[in-house]
C-alpha positions as CSV (number, residue, x, y, z in Angstrom):
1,X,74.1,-25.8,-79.4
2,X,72.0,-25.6,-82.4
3,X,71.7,-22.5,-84.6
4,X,69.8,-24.5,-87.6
5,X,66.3,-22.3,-88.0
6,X,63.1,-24.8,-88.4
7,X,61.2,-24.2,-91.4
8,X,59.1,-26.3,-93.5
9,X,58.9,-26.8,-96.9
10,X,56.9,-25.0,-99.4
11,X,53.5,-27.1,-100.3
12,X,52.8,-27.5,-96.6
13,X,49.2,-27.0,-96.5
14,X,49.1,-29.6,-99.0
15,X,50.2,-32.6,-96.8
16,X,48.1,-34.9,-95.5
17,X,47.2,-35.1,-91.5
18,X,49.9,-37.7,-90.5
19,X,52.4,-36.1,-92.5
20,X,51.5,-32.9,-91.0
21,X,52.1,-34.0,-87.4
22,X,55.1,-35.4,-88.2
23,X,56.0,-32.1,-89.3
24,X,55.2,-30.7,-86.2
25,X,56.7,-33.2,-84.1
26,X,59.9,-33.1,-85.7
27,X,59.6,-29.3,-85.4
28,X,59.2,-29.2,-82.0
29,X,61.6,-32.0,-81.4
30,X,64.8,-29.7,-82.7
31,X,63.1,-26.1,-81.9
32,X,60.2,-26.3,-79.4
33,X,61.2,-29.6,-77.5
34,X,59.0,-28.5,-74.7
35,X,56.0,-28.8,-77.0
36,X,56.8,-32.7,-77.8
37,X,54.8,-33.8,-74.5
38,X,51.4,-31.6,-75.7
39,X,51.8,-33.2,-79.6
40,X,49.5,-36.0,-80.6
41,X,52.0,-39.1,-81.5
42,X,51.5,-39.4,-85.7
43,X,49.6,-42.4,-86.6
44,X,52.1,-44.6,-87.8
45,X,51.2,-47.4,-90.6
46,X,54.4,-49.3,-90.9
47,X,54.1,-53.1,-91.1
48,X,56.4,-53.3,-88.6
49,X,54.4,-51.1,-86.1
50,X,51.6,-53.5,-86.8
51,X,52.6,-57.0,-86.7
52,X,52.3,-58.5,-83.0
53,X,55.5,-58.9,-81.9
54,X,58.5,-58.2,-79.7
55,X,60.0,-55.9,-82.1
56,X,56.8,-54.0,-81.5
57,X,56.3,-53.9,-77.9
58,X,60.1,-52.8,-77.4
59,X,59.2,-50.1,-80.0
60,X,56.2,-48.8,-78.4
61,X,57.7,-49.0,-75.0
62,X,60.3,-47.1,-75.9
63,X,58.1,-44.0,-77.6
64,X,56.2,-44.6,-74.7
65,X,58.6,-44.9,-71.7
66,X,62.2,-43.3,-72.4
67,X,61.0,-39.3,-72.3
68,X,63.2,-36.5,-73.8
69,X,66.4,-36.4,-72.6
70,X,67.0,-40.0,-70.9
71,X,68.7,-42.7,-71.9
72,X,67.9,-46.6,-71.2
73,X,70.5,-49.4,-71.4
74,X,69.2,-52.4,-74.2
75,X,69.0,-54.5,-71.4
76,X,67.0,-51.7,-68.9
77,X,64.5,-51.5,-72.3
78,X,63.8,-55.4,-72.3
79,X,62.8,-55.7,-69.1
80,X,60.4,-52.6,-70.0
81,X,59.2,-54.3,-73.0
82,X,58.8,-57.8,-70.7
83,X,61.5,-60.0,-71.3
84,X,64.8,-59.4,-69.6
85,X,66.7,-61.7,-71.4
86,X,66.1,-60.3,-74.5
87,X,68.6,-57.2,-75.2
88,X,70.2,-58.6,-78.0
89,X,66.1,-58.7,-79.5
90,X,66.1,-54.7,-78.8
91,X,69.8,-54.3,-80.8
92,X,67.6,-55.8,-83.3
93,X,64.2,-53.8,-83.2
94,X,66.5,-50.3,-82.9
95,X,68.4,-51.7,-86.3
96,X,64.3,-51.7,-87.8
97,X,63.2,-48.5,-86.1
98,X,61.1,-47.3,-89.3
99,X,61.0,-44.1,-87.7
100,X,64.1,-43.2,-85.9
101,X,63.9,-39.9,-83.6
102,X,60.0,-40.2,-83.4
103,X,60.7,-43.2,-82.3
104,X,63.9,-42.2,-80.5
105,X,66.3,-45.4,-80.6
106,X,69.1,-42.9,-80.3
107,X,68.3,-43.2,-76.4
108,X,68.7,-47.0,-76.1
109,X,72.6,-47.1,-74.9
110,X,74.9,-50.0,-74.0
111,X,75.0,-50.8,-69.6
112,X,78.6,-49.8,-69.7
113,X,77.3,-45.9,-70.7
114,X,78.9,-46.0,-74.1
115,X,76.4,-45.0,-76.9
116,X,76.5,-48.1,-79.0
117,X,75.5,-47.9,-83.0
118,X,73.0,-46.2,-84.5
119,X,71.8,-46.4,-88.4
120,X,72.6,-42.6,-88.6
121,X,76.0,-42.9,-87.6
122,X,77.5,-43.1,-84.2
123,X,78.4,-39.2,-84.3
124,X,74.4,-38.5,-85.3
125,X,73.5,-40.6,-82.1
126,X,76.0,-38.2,-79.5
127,X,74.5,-35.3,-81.3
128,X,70.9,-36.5,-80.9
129,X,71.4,-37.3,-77.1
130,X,73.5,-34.2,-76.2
131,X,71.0,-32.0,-77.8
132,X,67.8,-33.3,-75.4
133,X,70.9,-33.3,-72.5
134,X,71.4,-29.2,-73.6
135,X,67.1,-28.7,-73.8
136,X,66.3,-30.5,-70.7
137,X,69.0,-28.3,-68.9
138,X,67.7,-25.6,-70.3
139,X,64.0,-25.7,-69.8
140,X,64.1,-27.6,-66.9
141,X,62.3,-30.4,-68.9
């Protein structure tokens, strides 16, 4: 279990809206996770969040569909995202996530149950999902 304290940096009221709600979505995420569901999701600008393309869909399905605390085989997330050949695609869009935990590829795991890579670091990713695991417990998510 966590014993980190959220705070935010000095300068705050000097951010700018979307960095502001990312601030508070990241805040909730590690502090108040019962909050993330009542959060406006941060407009995002990333090219990649714009283009028209797989990468995309499988991005926004998974911000969209895999909810705080649950966990999705690559495959299970394809056929989400419409194409249930295409899990070695989603490996690919989780290694482009431009915002990882926002957009929470640390919940994309491999069928056999085993956690699979992440960009952070495989001991990052069991942190990340055993923390919502602890949360949802807790609060009866």
């Amino acid at each position: 279990e966590s014993s980190a304290t959220c705070e935010v940096c000095e300068g705050a009221e000097e951010m700018t809206e979307p960095l502001k709600q990312c601030t508070a979505w990241l805040r909730a995420y590690f502090c108040e996770p019962e909050r993330i569901r009542s959060l406006p999701i941060p407009a995002f600008h990333h090219p990649v969040l714009q283009q028209d393309s797989f990468t995309r869909q499988v991005l926004w399905t998974l911000l969209r569909d895999v909810k705080f605390g649950e966990a999705v085989s690559y495959k299970q997330l394809a056929d989400l995202a419409g194409n249930s050949k295409a899990a070695r695609a989603v490996g690919g869009a989780m290694r482009i996530n431009p915002i990882p935990i926002i957009i929470p590829c640390h919940r994309v795991i491999r069928s056999s149950g085993q956690t699979g890579n992440y960009g952070g670091g495989n001991l990052m990713k069991e942190w990340l999902l055993s923390h919502e695991k602890l949360q949802k417990e807790k609060l009866a998510y």
